[in-house]
Structures are given as structure tokens and as C-alpha cells.
LUMFI-74743 format. One record per residue (C-alpha): residue number from 1; residue in three letters; x, y, z. Coordinates in nm, 3 decimals. Example, Ala and Ser with C-alpha at 12.3 -4.5 7.8 and 13.67 -1.06 7.14 Angstrom:
<atoms>
@pos = 1, code = ALA, x = 1.230, y = -0.450, z = 0.780 $
@pos = 2, code = SER, x = 1.367, y = -0.106, z = 0.714 $
</atoms>
This chain:
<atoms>
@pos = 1, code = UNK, x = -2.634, y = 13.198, z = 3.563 $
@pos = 2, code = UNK, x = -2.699, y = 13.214, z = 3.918 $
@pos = 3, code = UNK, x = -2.926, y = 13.507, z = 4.061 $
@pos = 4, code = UNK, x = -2.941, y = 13.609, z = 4.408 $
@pos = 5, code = UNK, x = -3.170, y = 13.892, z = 4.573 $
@pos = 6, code = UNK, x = -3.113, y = 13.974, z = 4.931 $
@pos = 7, code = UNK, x = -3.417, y = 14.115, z = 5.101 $
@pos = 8, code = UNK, x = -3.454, y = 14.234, z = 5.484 $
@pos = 9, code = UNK, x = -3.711, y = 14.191, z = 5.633 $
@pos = 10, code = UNK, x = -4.002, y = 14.452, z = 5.626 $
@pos = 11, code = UNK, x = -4.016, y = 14.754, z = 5.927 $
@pos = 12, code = UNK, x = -4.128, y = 14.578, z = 6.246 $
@pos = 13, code = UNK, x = -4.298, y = 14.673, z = 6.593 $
@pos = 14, code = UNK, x = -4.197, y = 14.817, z = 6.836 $
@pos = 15, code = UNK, x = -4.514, y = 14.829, z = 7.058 $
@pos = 16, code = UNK, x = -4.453, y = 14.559, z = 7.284 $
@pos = 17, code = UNK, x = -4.112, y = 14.694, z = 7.423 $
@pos = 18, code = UNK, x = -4.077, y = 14.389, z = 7.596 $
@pos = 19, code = UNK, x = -4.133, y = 14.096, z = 7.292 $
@pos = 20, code = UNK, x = -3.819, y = 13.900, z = 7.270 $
@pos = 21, code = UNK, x = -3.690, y = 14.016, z = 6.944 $
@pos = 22, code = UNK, x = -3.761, y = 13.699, z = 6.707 $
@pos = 23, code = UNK, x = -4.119, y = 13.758, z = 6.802 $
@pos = 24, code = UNK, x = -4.151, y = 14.114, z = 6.695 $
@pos = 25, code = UNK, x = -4.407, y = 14.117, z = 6.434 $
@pos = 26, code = UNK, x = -4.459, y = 14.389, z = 6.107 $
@pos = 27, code = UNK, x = -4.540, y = 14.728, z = 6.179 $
@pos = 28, code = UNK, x = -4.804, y = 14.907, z = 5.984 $
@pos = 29, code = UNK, x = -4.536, y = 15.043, z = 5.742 $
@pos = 30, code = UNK, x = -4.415, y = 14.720, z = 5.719 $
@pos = 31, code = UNK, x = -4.738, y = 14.561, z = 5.626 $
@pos = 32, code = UNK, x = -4.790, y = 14.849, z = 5.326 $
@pos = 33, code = UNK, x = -4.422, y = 14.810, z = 5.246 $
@pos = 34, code = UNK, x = -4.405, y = 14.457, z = 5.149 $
@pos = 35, code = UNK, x = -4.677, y = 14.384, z = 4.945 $
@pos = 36, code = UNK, x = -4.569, y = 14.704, z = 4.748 $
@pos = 37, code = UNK, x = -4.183, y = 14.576, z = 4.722 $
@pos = 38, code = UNK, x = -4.310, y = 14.232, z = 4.629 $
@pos = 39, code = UNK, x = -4.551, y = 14.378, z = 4.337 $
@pos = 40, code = UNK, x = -4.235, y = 14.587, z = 4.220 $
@pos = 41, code = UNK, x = -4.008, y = 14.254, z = 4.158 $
@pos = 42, code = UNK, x = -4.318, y = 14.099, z = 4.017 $
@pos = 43, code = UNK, x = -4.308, y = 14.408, z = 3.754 $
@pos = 44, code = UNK, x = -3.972, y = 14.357, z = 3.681 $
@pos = 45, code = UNK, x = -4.009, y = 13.964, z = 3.598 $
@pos = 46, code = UNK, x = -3.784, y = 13.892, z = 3.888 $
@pos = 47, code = UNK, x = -3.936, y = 13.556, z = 4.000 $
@pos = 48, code = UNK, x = -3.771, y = 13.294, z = 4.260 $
@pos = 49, code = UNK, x = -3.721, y = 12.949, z = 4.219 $
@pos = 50, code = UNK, x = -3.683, y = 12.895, z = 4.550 $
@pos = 51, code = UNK, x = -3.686, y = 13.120, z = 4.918 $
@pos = 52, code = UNK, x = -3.495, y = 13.126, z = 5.233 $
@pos = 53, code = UNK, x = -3.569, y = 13.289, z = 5.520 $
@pos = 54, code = UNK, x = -3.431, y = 13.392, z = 5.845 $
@pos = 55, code = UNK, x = -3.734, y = 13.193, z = 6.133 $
@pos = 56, code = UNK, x = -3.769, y = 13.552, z = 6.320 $
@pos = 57, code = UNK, x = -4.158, y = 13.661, z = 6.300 $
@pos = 58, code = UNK, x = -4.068, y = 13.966, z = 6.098 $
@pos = 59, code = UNK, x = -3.863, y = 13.786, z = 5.826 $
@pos = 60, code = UNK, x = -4.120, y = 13.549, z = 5.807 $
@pos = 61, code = UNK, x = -4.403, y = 13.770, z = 5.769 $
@pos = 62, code = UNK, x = -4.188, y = 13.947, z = 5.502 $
@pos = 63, code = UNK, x = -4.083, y = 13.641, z = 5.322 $
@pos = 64, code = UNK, x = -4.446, y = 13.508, z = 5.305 $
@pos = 65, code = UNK, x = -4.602, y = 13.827, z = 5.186 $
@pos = 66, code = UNK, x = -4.367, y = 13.837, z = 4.898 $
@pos = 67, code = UNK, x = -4.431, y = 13.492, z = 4.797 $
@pos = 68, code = UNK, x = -4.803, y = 13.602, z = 4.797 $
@pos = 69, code = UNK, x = -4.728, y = 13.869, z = 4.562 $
@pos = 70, code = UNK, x = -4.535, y = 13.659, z = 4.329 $
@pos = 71, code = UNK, x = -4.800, y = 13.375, z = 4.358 $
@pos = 72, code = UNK, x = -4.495, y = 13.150, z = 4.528 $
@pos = 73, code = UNK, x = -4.596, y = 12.861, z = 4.702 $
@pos = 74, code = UNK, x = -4.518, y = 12.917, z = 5.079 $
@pos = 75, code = UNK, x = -4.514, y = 12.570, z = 5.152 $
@pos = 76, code = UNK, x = -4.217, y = 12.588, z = 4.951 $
@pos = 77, code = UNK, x = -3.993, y = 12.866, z = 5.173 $
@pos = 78, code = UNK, x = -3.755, y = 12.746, z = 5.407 $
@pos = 79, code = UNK, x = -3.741, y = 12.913, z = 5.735 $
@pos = 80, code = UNK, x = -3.410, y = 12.850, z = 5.911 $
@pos = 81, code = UNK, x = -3.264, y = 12.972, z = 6.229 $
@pos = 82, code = UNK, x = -2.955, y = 12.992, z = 6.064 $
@pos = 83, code = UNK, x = -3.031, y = 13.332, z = 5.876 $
@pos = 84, code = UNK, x = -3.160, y = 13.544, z = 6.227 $
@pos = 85, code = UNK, x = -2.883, y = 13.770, z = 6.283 $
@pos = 86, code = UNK, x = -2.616, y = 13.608, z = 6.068 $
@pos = 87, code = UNK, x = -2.294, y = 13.721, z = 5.948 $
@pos = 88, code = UNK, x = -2.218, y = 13.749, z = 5.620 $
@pos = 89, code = UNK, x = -2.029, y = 13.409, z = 5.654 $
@pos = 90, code = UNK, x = -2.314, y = 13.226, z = 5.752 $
@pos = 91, code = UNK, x = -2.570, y = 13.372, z = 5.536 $
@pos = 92, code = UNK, x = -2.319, y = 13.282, z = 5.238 $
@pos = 93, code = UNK, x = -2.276, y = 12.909, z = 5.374 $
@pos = 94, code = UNK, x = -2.666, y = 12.887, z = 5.390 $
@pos = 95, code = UNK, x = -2.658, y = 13.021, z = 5.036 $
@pos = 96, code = UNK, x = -2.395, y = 12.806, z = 4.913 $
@pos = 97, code = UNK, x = -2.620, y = 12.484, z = 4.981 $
@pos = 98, code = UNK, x = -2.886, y = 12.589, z = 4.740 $
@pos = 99, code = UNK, x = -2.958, y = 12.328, z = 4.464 $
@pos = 100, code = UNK, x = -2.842, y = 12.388, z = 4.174 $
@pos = 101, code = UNK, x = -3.119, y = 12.360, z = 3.989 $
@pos = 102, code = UNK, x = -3.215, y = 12.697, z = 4.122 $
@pos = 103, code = UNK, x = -3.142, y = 12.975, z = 3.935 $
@pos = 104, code = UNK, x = -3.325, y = 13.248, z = 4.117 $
@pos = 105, code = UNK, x = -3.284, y = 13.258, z = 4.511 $
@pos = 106, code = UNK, x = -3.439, y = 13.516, z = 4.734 $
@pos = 107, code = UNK, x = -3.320, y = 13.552, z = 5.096 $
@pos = 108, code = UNK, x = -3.466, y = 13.720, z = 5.374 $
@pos = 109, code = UNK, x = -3.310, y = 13.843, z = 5.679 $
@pos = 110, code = UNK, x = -3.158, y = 14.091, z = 5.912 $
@pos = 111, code = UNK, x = -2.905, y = 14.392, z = 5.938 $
@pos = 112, code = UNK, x = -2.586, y = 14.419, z = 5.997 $
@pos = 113, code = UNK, x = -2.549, y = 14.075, z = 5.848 $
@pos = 114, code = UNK, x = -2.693, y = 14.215, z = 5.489 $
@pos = 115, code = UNK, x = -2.500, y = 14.468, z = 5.468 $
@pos = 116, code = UNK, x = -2.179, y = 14.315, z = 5.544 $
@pos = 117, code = UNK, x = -2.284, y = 14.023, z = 5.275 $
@pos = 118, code = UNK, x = -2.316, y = 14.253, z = 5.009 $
@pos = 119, code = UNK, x = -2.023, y = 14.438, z = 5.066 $
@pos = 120, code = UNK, x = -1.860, y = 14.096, z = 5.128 $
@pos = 121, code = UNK, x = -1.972, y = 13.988, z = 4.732 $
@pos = 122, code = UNK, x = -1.849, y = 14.365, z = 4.648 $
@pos = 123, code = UNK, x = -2.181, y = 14.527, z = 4.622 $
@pos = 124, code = UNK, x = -2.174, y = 14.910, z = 4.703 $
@pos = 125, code = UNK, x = -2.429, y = 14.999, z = 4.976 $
@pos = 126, code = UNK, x = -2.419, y = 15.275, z = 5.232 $
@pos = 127, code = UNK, x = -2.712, y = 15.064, z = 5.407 $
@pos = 128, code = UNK, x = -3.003, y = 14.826, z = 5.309 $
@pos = 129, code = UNK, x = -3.331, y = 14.980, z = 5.414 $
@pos = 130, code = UNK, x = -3.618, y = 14.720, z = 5.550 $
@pos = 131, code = UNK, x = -3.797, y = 14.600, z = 5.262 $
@pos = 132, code = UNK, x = -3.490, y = 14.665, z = 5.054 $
@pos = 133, code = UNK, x = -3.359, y = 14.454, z = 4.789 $
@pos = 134, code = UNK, x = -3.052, y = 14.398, z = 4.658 $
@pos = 135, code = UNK, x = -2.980, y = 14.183, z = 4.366 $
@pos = 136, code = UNK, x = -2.623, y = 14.005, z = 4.234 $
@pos = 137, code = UNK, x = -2.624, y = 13.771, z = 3.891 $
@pos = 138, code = UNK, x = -2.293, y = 13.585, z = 3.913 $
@pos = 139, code = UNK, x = -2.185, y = 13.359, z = 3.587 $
@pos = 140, code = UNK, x = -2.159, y = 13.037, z = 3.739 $
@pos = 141, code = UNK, x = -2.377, y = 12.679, z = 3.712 $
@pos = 142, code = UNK, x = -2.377, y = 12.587, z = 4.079 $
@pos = 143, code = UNK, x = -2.429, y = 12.799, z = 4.410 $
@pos = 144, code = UNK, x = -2.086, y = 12.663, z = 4.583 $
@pos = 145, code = UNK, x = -1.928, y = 12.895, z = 4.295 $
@pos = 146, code = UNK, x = -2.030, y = 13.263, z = 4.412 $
@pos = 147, code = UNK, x = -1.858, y = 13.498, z = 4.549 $
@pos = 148, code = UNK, x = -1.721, y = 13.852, z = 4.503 $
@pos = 149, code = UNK, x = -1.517, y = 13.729, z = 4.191 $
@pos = 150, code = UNK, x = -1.770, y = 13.644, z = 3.967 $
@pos = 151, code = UNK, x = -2.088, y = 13.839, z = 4.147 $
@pos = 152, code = UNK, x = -2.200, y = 14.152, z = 3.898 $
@pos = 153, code = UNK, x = -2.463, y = 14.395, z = 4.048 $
@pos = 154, code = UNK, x = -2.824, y = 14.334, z = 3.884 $
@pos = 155, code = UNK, x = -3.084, y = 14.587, z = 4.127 $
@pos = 156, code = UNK, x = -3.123, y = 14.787, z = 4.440 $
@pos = 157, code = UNK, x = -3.470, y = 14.886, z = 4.519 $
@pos = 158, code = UNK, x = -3.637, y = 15.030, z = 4.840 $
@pos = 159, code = UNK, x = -3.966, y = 15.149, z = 4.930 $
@pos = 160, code = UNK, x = -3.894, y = 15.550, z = 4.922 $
@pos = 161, code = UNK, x = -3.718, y = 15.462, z = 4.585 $
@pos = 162, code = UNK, x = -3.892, y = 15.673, z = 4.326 $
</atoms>
């Protein structure tokens, strides 16, 4: 069993209009938001083995909160270029090279690209909020096998989730 939780990243700032966009860093909202979406999947038992990450400051600063709240080491997240703005193709190939002795993957990144993943693996989402999480378990033994076939819909949580 393979499980897979896609998160974007947290809300970011827009104060400096003039950042270049993988530099924008976590808004206030985003800074509350995180920690609180990170203790929620720490609730729930939901505990990576392992964590990519889009390299943009705001996935980052999500992806590294979270792994604070789940007492993750963040030596051990990747931070690739390959998730910033990905399609869903990309973010799928980047999934697909996982090890399989991973069971539990978390990925953070960006809209549109997450939604159009999780419709791609036949999730049902009108839109994934920042700090959202979506989760898929797919019956498989090795990441190179998922896909919308065998992907079954575990969670969706977001911060004004009650």
C-alpha cells in the first residue's frame, strides 16, 4: 500500500509586490495555518516516510513547518525545482521515482498543477485551498504503479474545515 498526500503550500505574501515569485515568503495566515494543518495530520496518525517539495520559499517554509509538527527530520526533505509550478505530469514523474520502501509520501507544491494532479488520479476537487491536503492510498508495492486506476480517496482537509 502506497499513500500519497498532496499539500500546497501555505498562504504567502504579498507585501513586496515586486519579489520574484519563488521568493515570496508565508504570510501571517500562512504561518498560523501550517503549524495547525501539520498538528491535524499528526492527530490523525498520518506520518511520512519521506517529503518532497517544490524549492519556492513558500513551499519550503510550508514543507519544513510540517515536518516540525510531525517531528520529521528536515534534513531529510527534498527540495526540487522540479515541483514549482508543475503540471500534473511532472509532479507524477517526480512522484513515480520515490523508493519503494516508502510507504507514506507527502508533496508540497503549487496550484494549478495540484489540482489538475488530483483530478488527473480521479480525485474530486472543485479547488485545493493553501494549506490543503489531499490524500490517495493506491494498492500497489512500488510508486511506478499509481495512477487513477488503482488510486482510492483517503482525506481532504483545509484550514476553514470544521
Amino acid at each position: 500500500m502506497k499513500n500519497l498526500v498532496i499539500i500546497r503550500h501555505a498562504k504567502s505574501s504579498w507585501k513586496e509586490p515586486l519579489l520574484n515569485d519563488h521568493q515570496r515568503p508565508l504570510a501571517e495566515r500562512g504561518l498560523r495555518d501550517a503549524p495547525k494543518m501539520g498538528n491535524r495530520l499528526k492527530k490523525k496518525g498520518i506520518i511520512p516516510d519521506a517529503m518532497i517539495s517544490s524549492d519556492a520559499e513558500r513551499a519550503k517554509a510550508t514543507a519544513l513547518i510540517t515536518a516540525e509538527s510531525l517531528d520529521f527530520p528536515k534534513e531529510k526533505i527534498r527540495f526540487t525545482p522540479y515541483l514549482y509550478h508543475a503540471s500534473a505530469s511532472d509532479m507524477l514523474s517526480e512522484i513515480k521515482k520515490t523508493a519503494d520502501s516508502v510507504n507514506t509520501l507527502f508533496v508540497f507544491g503549487h496550484n494549478p498543477g495540484e489540482n489538475d494532479l488530483i483530478w488527473k488520479l480521479g480525485g474530486e476537487i472543485d479547488n485545493l485551498p493553501t494549506s490543503g491536503q489531499f490524500g490517495f492510498k493506491f494498492d500497489v508495492n512500488t510508486w511506478s504503479d499509481i495512477g487513477k486506476k488503482n488510486a482510492k480517496f483517503w482525506f481532504f482537509d483545509y484550514p476553514k474545515k470544521s
